[in-house]
N, C-alpha and C positions, 0 to 999 in steps of 0.2 A: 390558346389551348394547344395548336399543333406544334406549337415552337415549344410549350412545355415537355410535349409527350417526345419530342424530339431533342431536348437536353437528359430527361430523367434519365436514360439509360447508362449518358455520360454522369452524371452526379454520382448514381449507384453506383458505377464500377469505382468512382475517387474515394465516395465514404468507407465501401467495404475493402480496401484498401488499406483507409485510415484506421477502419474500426478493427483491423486483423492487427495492426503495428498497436492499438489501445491494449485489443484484448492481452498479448504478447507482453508488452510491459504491466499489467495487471496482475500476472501470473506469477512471472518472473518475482516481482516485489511481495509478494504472499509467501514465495517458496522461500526466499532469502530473509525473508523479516520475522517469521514465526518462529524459527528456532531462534534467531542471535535476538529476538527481544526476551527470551526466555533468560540465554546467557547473561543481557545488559541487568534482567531483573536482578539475578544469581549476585552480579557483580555489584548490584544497589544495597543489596539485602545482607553483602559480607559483613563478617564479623572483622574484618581487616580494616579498617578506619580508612587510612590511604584509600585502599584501592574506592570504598566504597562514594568517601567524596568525590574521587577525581569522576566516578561514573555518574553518577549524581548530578556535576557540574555538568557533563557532555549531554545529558538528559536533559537539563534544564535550559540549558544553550541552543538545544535544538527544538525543542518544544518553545522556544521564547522566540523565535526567529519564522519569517517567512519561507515556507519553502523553494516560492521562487527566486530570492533568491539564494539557498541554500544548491540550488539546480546552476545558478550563473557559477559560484565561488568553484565549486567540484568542474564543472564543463569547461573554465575559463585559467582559473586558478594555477593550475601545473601550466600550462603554456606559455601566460604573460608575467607569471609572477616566477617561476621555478625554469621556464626556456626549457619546458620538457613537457613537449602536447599527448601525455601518453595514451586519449584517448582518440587516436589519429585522426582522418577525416573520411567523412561521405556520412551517410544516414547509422551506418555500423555502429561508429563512434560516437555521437551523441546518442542512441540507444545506448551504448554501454554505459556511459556518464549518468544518463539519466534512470538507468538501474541504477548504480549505487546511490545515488543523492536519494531514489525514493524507498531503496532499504533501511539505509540508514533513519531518514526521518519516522520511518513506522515502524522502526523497530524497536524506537526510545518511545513511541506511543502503547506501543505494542506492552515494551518491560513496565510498564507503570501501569495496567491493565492485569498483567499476571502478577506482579507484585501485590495487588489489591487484593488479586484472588488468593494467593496463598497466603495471606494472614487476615482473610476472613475465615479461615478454616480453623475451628476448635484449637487452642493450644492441648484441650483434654483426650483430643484423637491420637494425637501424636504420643503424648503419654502413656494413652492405654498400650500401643503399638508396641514404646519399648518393653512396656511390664509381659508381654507378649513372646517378648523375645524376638521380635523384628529389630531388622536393622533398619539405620536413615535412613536408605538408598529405599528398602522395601516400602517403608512406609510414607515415603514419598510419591514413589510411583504407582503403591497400592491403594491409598489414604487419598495424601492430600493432592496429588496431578489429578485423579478421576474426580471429585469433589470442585476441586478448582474448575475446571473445564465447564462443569454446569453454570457456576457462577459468572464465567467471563465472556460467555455464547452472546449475551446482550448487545455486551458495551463492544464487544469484537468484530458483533453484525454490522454497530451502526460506524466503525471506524472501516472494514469492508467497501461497505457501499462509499462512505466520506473518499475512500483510493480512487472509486472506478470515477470520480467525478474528477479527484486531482490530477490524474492522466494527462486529464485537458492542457495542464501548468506546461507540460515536456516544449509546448511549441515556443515559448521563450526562449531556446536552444534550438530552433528549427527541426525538430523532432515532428516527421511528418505524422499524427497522433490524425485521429476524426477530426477535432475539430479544425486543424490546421488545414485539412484537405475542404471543409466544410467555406472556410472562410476564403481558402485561395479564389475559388470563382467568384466573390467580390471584386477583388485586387484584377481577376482577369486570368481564365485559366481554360485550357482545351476548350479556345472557341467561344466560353462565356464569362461576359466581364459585366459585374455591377446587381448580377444577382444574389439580392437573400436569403429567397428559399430554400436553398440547400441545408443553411445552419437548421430549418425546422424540421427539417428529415434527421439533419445530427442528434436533434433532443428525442428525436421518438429512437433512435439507436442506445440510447443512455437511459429513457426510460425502460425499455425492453428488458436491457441487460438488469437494469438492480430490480425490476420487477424479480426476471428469474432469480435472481441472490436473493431476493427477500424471502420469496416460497421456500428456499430449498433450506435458507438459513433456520427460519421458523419451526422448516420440518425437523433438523437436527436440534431445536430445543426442544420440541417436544417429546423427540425420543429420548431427552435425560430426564425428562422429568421425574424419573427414578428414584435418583437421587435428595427428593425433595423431603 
């Protein structure tokens, strides 16, 4: 017990560490993925045949594929394959890799979720709007974006939470991430080697966090309920 109460303080300082570099790539991939999955939708749903296969294909190619290694090809890729490491080296550099590899992958989960939504929305909404004398744009952003949104709070919650748990993946790339910090004192780290307990402090870190996202998510469904 004294030996525990005498590592905990070192554990905490390595998870909250880990779990600041989590939350950080968390956030980062929410800000960057919610608009361009909108875009990716746009480009699925064109009336442009082209364009709308080629996104289609990059859609399905990436929703058909492992992230991890979707995280190796982006991190590894330009350097052994292209002799151009443009995302340099230290901790910086693979954060930045592993932003884009996890924008990317949820932004093509992201566009097939807002896709769903805007063509579960009346074809007869849109119609009234023109006879209205609105234009696309208005009855887009007046109509069907505030309608869609109700509809896609669901599936968006539980793709949310499915991130804060993917995070974990970054360590594949030595992306110092919770868990990675969690699992070092295994291997042997500041002093303590071969200890487990730390990974159980990790899950109550992960439960925490989508606890909070669950509550908060909930709450913004129930304030559309408006819409129903």
């Amino acid at each position: 017990m004294e030996l525990f109460l005498e590592q905990l303080p070192i554990v905490l300082r390595a998870l909250n560490t880990g779990f600041l570099q989590t939350l950080k790539l968390f956030f980062v991939t929410l800000i960057g993925a919610i608009p361009l999955g909108l875009i990716i939708a746009f480009g699925s749903m064109s009336r442009f045949k082209p364009l709308s296969y080629l996104v289609k294909m990059i859609v399905t190619i990436i929703r058909g594929t492992p992230l991890m290694i979707q995280l190796l090809i982006v991190y590894f890729f330009p350097g052994l394959v292209l002799d151009n490491p443009i995302w340099g080296s230290g901790e910086s550099g693979r954060f930045l890799a592993a932003s884009v590899a996890f924008i990317i992958n949820y932004a093509c989960y992201f566009s097939e979720i807002y896709r769903g939504g805007i063509q579960s929305v009346p074809i007869g909404q849109q119609e009234a709007g023109l006879v209205l004398g609105m234009t696309k744009n208005q009855i887009f952003f007046r109509v069907t974006l505030l309608q869609m949104i109700k509809r896609i709070i669901p599936p968006m919650s539980n793709e949310i939470i499915t991130l804060v748990k993917d995070t974990s993946l970054s360590r594949i790339i030595s992306l110092q991430e919770i868990i990675w910090a969690g699992q070092s004192f295994m291997r042997g780290s500041q002093g303590i080697s071969g200890a487990i307990w730390p990974l159980f402090f990790t899950a109550i870190y992960y439960l925490i966090f989508n606890g909070i996202l669950t509550v908060l998510l909930g709450r913004l469904e129930k304030k559309l309920n408006y819409f129903r």
